[in-house]
C-alpha positions in Angstrom: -0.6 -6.0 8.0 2.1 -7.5 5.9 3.7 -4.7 3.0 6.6 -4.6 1.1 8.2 -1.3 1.8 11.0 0.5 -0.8 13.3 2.2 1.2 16.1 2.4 -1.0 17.6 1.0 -4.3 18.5 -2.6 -3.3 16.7 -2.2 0.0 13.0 -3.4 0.0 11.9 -4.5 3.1 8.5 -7.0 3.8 7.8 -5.5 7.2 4.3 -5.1 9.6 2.8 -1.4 8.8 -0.8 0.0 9.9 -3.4 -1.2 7.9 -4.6 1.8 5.7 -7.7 4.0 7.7 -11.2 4.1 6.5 -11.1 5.1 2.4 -11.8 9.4 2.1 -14.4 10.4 0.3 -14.0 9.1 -3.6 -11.6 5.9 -2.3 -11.9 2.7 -1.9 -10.6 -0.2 0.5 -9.1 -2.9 -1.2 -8.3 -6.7 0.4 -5.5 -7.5 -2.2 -6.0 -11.1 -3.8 -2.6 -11.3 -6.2 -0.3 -8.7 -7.4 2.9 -8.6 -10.3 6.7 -7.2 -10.0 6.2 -4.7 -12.9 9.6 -3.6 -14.7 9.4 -0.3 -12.9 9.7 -1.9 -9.9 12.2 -3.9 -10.6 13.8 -0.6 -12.2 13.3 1.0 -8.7 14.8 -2.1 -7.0 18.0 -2.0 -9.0 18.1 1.9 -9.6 15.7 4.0 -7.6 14.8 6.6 -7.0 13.2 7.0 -10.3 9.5 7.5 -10.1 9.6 7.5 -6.4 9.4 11.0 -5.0 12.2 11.6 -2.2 10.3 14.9 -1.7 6.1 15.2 -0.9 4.7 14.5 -3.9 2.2 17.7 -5.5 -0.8 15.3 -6.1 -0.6 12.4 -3.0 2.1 14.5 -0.8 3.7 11.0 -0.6 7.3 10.1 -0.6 9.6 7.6 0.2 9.6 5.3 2.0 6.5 3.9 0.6 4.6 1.0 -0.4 5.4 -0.5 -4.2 2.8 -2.1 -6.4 0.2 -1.4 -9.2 -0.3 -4.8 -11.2 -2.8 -5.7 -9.1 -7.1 -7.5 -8.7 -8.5 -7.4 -5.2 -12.1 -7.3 -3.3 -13.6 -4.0 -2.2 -14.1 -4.2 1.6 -15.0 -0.5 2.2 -16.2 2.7 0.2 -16.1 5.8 0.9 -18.3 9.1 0.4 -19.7 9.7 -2.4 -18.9 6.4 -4.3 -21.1 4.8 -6.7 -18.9 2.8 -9.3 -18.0 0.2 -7.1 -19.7 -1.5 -4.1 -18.2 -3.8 -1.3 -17.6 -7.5 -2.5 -16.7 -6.4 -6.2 -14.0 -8.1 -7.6 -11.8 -5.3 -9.3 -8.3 -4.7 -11.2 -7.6 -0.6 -10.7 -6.0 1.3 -12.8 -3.0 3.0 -11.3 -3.1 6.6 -13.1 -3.7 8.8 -10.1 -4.8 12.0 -11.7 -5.7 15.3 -10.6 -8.8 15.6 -13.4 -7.7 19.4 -13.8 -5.0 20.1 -16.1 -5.8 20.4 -20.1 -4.6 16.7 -20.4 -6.8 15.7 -17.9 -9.6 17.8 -19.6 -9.2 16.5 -22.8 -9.8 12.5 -21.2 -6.1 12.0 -21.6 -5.6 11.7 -17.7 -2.9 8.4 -18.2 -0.2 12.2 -19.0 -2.2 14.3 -15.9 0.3 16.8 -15.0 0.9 15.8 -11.9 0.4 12.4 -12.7 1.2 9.9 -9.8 1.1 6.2 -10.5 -0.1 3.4 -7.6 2.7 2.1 -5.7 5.2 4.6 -7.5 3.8 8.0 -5.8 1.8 6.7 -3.3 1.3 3.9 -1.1 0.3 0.4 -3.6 -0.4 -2.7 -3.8 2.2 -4.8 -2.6 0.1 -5.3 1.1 -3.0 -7.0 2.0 -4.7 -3.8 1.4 -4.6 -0.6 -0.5 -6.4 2.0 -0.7 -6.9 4.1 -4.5 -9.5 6.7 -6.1 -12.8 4.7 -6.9 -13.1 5.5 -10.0 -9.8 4.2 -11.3 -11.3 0.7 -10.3 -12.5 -1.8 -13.1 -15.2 -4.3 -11.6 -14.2 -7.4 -13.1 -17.4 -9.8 -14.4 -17.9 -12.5 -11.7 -15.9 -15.3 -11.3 -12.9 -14.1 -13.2 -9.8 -15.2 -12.7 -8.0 -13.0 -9.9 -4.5 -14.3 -11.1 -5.7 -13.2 -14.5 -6.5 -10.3 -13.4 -3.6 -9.1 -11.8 -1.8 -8.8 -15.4 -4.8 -6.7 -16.8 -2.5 -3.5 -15.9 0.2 -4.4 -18.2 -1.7 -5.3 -20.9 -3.6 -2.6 -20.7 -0.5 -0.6 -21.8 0.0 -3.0 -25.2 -3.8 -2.7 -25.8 -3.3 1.1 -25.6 -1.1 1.2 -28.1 -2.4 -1.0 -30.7 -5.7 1.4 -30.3 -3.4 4.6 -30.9 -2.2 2.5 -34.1 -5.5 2.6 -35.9 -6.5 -0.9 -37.9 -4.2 -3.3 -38.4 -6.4 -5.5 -40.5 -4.4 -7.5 -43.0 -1.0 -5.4 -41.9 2.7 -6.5 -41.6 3.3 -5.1 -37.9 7.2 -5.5 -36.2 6.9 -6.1 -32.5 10.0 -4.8 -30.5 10.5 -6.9 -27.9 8.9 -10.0 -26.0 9.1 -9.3 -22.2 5.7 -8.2 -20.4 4.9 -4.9 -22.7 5.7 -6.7 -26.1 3.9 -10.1 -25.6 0.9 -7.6 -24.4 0.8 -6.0 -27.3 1.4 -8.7 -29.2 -1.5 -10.4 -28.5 -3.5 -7.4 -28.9 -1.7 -6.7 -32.5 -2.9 -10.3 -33.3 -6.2 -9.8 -31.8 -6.9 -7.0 -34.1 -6.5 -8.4 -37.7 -2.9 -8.5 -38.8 -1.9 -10.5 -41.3 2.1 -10.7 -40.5 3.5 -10.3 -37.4 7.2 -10.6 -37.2 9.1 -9.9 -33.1 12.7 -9.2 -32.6 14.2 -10.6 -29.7 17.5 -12.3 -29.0 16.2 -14.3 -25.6 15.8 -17.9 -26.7 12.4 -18.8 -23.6 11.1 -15.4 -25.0 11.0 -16.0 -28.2 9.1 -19.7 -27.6 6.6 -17.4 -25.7 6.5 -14.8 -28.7 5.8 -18.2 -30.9 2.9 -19.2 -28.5 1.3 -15.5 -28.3 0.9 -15.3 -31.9 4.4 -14.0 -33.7 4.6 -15.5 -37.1 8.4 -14.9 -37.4 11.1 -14.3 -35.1 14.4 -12.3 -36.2 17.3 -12.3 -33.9 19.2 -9.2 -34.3 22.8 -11.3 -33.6 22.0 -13.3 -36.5 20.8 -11.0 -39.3 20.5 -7.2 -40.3 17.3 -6.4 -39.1 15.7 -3.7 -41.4 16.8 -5.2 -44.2 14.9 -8.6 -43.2 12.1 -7.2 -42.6 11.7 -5.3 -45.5 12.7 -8.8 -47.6 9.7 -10.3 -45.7 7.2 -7.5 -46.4 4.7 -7.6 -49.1 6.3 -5.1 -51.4 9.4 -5.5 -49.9 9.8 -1.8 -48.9 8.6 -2.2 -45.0 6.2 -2.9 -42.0 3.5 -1.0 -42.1 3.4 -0.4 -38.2 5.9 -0.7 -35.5 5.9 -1.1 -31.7 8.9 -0.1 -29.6 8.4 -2.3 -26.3 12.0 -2.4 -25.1 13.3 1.1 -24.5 16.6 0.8 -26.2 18.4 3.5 -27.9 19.5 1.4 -30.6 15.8 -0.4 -31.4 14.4 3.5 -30.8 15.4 4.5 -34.4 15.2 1.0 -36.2 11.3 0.8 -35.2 10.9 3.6 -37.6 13.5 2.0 -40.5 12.0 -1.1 -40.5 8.7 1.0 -41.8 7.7 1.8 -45.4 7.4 5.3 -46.4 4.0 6.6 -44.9 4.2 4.0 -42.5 3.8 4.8 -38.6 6.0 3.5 -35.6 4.6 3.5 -31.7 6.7 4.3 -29.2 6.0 2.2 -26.2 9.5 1.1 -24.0 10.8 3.0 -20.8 14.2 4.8 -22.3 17.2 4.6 -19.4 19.0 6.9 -22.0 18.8 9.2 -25.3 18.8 7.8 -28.3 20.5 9.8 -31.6 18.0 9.7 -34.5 17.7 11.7 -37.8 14.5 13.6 -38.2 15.3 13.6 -41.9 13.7 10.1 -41.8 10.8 11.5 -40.8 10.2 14.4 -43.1 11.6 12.9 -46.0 9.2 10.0 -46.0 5.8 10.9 -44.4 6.4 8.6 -41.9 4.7 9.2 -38.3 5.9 8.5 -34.5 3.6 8.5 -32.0 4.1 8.1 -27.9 2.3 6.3 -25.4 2.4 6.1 -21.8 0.3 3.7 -19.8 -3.7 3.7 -20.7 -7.1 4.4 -19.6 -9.8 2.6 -17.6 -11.5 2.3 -21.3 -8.1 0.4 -21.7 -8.9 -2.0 -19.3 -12.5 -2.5 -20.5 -10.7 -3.5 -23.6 -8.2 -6.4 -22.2 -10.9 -7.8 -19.4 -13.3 -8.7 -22.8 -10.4 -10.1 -24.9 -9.6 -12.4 -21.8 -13.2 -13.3 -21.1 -13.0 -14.1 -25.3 -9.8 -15.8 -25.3 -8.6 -14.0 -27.7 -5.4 -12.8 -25.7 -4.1 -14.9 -22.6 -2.5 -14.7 -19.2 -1.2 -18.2 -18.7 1.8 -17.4 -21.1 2.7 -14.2 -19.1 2.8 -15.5 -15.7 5.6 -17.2 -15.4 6.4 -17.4 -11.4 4.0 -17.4 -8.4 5.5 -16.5 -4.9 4.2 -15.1 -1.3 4.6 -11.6 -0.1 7.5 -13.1 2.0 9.4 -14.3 -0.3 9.4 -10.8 -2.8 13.1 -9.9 -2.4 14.6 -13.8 -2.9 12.1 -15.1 -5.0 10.9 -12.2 -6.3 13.1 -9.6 -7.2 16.9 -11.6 -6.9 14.8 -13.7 -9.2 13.7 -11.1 -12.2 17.8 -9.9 -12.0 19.7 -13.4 -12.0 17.0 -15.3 -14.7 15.6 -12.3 -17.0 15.3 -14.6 -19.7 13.5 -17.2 -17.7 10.8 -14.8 -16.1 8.4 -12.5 -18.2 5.8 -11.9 -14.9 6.2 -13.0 -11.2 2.9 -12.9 -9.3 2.5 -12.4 -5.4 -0.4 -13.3 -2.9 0.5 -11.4 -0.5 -0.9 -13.8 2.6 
């Protein structure tokens, strides 16, 4: 079969590879139907190794090269052992937190931070192939006749669902979005799914911010045209802050300002990928009552949670999916793509026949 293959940064290579064996006890076979170029992979493309283990792995025993890919729906063509979740012709969008369902995190149902946590197409063979193979029970059986494209961008917004949940309600709240690429609009959508009565995104990319309009951002504040904190406080109700943040960009400089947009007693989320640190005064914190909380990735509950606010309508795919290639054309089309038109691109889609 056809699979694109991570050999090095700036060397990904579509290539013929063995189709993978009969799934192990616990796995499933899956025929791939569409998959999406994630920002880790495109950080892996430009930068790697970074997630990719150049040494075995202590959960898969994988390293590289391997196969990329976790955004991704596809049909069950085999089970193996033991497997009773999923049967053959289900529709399904997995969930790419391998886990080892031992450690306390794991324990506690907080597997997405497993110890020895090793994410589809990162620490073990993915997606980006006609077929995969991944633990059963990381696999959500979409409702029939779903849309497969749709479903290929469940993953991301899983992550943005996540982290609205961690939030608590929103209902009636001013929230600040960080961000418009594929985490923020996520999130944004879900932030706007869940009751809030201002939404206000920062973003300085002119096509993202007509896509932050369209998801559901009531105003837009370009950080090269005004001081953002103090806008955002302006806009608020009492004019001393949001009352919830999301971080969706990584950046060391937007890192602190999530938390100084807030008002005291106010709580920031912590959502973006950071390259580097970031300085920050924990005097904010304790003088104020303010609270930062973390979040990496999401549950299958998680995806439970996005596939009903698609079937609603509530939050969208068609505004997310801004590109749709074939498994031969990843590297040109694909990747040289995300790096020479960011602004242009928010998610690029891949049949991989």
């Amino acid at each position: 079969m056809k699979a694109a293959k991570w050999y090095a940064k700036k060397d990904i290579r579509v290539e013929n590879v063995p189709e993978p064996a009969a799934p192990k006890a616990g796995e499933v076979k899956i025929k791939v139907a569409w998959f999406g170029i994630c920002g880790s992979d495109l950080h892996e493309y430009l930068a790697g190794p970074i997630f990719i283990p150049t040494e075995n792995h202590p959960l898969t025993g994988a390293k590289a090269p391997l196969i990329l890919g976790h955004e991704f729906t596809g049909t069950v063509v085999a089970v193996g052992a033991g497997v009773n979740n999923v049967k053959v012709g289900d529709l399904v969008a997995p969930d790419a937190c391998q886990h080892c369902g031992e450690c306390l995190p794991c324990r506690m149902g907080n597997y997405n931070v497993c110890e020895k946590l090793a994410f589809t197409g990162l620490m073990a063979d993915g997606a980006f192939a006609e077929y995969v193979n991944v633990p059963a029970e990381l696999c959500y059986v979409l409702p029939p006749n779903f849309d497969p494209q749709a479903g290929a961008v469940i993953e991301p917004l899983a992550t943005g669902f996540k982290a609205v949940r961690l939030a608590g309600s929103l209902m009636g709240a001013t929230v600040v979005v960080f961000g418009a690429g594929t985490i923020g609009l996520g999130t944004l959508m879900c932030v706007k799914a869940s009751g809030a009565a201002q939404i206000i995104v920062v973003e300085m990319s002119a096509a993202r911010k007509k896509l932050a309009k369209e998801c559901g951002a009531d105003i837009i504040l370009d950080p090269k045209e005004c001081d953002v904190v103090a806008e955002v406080k302006r806009l608020s109700p009492e004019g001393t802050g949001a009352d919830v943040s999301f971080e969706c960009i990584g950046n060391k400089f937007t890192g602190p300002q999530a938390i100084d947009v807030l008002h005291n007693c106010g709580k920031a989320v912590i959502v973006g990928i950071f390259e580097e640190p970031s300085s920050f005064n924990f005097f904010s914190l304790s003088a104020t009552d303010k609270v930062v909380i973390g979040t990496l990735a999401y549950t299958i509950d998680d995806f439970a949670g996005v596939a009903k606010l698609l079937a609603s309508g509530k939050i969208k795919a068609e505004p997310m999916i801004t590109g749709k290639i074939s498994l031969d054309d990843i590297v040109d089309k694909g990747f040289e793509e995300l790096v020479n038109n960011k602004d242009a691109h928010i998610k690029i889609i891949v049949s991989p026949t």
